[in-house]
N, C-alpha and C positions, 0 to 999 in steps of 0.2 A: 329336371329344373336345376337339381343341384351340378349335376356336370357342367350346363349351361353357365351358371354362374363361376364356376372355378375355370372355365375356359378364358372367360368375359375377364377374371382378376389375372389372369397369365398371361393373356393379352395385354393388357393394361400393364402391368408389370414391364416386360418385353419392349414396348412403346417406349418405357419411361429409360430403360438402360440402354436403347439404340440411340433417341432424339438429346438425350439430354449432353452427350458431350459433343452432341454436332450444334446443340443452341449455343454452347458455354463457348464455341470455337468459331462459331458465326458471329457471335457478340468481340472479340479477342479481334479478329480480323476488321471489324466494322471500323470504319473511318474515328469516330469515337472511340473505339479501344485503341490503336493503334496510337492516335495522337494521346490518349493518357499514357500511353507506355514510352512512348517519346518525350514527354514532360516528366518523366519519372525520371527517364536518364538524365535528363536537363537538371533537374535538381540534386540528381547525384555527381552532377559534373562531370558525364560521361560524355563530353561533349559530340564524339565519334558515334557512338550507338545512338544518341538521339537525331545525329543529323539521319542514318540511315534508315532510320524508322520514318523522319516526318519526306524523306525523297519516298520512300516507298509507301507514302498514306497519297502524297501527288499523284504519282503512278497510278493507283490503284482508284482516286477518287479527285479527278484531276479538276472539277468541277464544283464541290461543294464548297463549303464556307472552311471548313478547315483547309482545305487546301491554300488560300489563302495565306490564313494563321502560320500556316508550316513555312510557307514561304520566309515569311519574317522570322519566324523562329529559327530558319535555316542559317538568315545572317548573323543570328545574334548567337548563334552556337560557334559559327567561322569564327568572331568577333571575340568571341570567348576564349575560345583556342587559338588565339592570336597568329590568325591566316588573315591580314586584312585585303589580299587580293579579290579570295576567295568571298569572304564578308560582303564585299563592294560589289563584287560580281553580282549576288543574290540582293542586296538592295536595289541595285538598278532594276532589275527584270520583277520586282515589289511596285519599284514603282510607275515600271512600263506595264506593267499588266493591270495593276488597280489601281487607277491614277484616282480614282475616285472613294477610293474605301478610306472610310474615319480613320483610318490607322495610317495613310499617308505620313500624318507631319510627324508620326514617328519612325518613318522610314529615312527620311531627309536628316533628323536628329542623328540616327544610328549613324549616316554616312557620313554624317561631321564627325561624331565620334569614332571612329574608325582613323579618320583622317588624321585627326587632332593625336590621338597616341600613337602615329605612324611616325620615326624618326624623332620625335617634337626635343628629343635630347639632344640634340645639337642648336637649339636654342637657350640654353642652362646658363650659367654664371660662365662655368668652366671652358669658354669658348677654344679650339684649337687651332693654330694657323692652318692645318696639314688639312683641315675641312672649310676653311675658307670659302672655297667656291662649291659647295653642295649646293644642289638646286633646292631650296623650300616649297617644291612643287606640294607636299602633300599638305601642309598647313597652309596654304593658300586653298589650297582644294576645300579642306575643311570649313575654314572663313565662308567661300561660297556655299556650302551646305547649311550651314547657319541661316546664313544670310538669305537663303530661298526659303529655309522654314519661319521666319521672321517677316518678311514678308510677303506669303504669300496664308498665312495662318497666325497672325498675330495675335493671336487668343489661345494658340495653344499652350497646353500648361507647358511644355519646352522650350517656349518662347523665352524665359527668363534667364533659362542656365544659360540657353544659346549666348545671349546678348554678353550675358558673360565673358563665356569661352572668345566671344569677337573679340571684347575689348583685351582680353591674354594674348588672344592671337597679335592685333595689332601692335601690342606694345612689343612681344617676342619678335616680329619682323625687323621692327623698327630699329632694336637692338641689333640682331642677327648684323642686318645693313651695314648699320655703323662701325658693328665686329671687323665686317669684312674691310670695308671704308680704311676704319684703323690700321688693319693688315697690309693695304696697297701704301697707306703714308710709311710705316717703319721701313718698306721695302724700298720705299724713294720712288715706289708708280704716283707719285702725287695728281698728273689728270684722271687716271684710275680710281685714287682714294676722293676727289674734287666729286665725279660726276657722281660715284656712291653715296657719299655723305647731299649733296643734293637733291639725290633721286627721292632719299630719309625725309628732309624738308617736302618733297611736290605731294609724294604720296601717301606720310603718316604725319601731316602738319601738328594733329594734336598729340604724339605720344611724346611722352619724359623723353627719349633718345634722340628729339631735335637739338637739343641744345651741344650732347657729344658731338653733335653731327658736323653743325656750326664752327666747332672748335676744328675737327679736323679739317674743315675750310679756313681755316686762320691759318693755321697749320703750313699746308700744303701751299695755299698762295703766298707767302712770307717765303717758303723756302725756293719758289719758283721766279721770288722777285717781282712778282704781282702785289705792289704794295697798295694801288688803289683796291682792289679787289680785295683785297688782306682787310684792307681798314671797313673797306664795305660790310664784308660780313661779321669784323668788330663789331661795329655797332649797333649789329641785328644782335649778336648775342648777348652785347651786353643789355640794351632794351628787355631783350628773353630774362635776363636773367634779373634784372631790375622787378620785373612783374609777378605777380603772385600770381603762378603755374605758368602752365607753355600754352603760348599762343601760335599762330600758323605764321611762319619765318618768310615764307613768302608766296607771290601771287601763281594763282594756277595758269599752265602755258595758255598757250594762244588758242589749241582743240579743247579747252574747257571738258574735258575729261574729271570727272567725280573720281574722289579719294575713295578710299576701304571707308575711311573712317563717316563721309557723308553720307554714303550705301545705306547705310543704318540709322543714321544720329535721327 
C-alpha cells in the first residue's frame, strides 16, 4: 500500500512537470495571449512588433472576435508609425469585412484621420509658389471620411471632432484655392487666377477666403480691361465686406451640384 501510494505521488508529480509548461504555452499562444502581447507592444510603442503579432493572432485565428480587433489595431499601429498608405490599406479591408461591427464609425474616423495628417502642411500660413499646384487630393479625401462618419452615424461620439475637422478642412481648402488663385494673378495667368478665385466662391461659399477670392477677381478683371466685370464683383465684395461674416458670393451653376460646405451643414 505504501509503494502504491508513493507511486500514485510520482506520478502526480511527473504530470504536473510535463502538462504544466505545455498549459502555460497553450495559454501564451491562445488568441488572448497573443492579442495581450500585441497591446503590450502597442503601449510600449513598438509599433512593428505589435503589428506582427496582431497579423499572426489573424493568421492563426482568423475567425474569432479578436481578429477583428486586430484588424483595427493594425491601422492604428501603421497610423502611428506614420505609414498612412499602409494605415488606409487596413482601414478599408476593416471596413469591407465588418461593415457591420459597432466599431465601424471608428474605422471611417481613423481614415479621416489618417488623411487629415497626410501633407495637411501645405495648407499653413507659409504658403510656397514652388507648391502651388499640389493636388489636395488627401484632405479632400479626409473631408469625405468625415463626412461618411457623420452621416451615416450621427450619434457617434466622433461625430463631433469630425464636424470639426470639416469645418478646418474647408476653410484650409478655401485658402489653399485662393493661394494658388493669388499665384496665377502675380504671374499675370489672370484667366487662371479668375477661374481659381471663382471656383473658392461656387464650392466654399461660406469660408473666410471668399472675400480674398473676390479681391483677386477685381484684381485680374481690371488688369484685363474687363471693367464691367471688375465692377461686378466690386460690389459683391464690398456687400461681403459691408455684412457681419461671409455670406455665399454667388448663385450655384445651372447642375445644382452641393457644396463641401451643404454635405454637412
Amino acid at each position: 500500500m505504501r509503494h502504491s501510494l508513493t507511486l500514485i505521488l510520482l506520478f502526480m508529480l511527473t504530470a504536473c512537470s510535463i502538462f504544466s509548461p505545455k498549459n502555460e504555452k497553450s495559454a501564451a499562444d491562445s488568441a488572448e495571449g497573443i492579442y495581450a502581447q500585441a497591446t503590450e507592444q502597442m503601449n510600449n510603442a513598438n509599433y512593428p512588433g505589435a503589428i506582427k503579432l496582431f497579423e499572426t493572432l489573424q493568421s492563426r485565428y482568423p475567425y474569432g472576435r479578436y481578429a477583428q480587433q486586430a484588424q483595427m489595431e493594425i491601422a492604428y499601429a501603421y497610423y502611428k508609425q506614420n505609414e498612412p498608405e499602409s494605415a488606409l490599406s487596413a482601414v478599408e479591408r476593416f471596413i469591407k469585412q465588418y461593415p457591420n461591427s459597432p466599431n465601424v464609425d471608428y474605422a471611417y474616423y481613423l481614415k479621416g484621420l489618417v488623411n487629415f495628417d497626410e501633407d495637411l502642411g501645405i495648407f499653413g500660413e507659409g504658403f510656397q509658389p514652388d507648391v502651388s499646384e499640389r493636388n489636395p487630393k488627401a484632405p479632400r479625401e479626409a473631408f469625405d471620411a468625415f463626412k461618411d462618419l457623420v452621416t451615416r452615424f450621427p450619434n457617434s461620439k466622433y461625430a463631433a471632432d469630425s464636424k470639426l475637422r470639416m469645418q478646418y478642412l474647408i476653410n484650409a481648402l478655401a485658402r489653399h484655392e485662393t493661394q494658388v488663385a493669388s499665384y496665377y494673378l502675380r504671374r499675370g495667368a489672370y484667366v487662371a487666377a479668375i477661374n481659381r478665385a471663382n471656383g473658392v466662391l461656387i464650392e466654399f461659399p461660406q469660408a473666410p477666403a471668399t472675400r480674398d477670392a473676390l479681391q483677386i477677381m477685381v484684381q485680374a478683371y481690371d488688369a484685363m480691361g474687363q471693367k464691367d466685370l471688375r465692377d461686378d464683383s466690386q460690389r459683391v465684395l464690398d456687400k461681403n465686406i459691408a455684412k457681419d461674416g461671409i455670406k455665399p458670393a454667388v448663385k450655384k451653376s445651372p447642375e445644382n451640384k452641393k457644396s463641401w460646405w451643404q454635405f454637412w451643414k
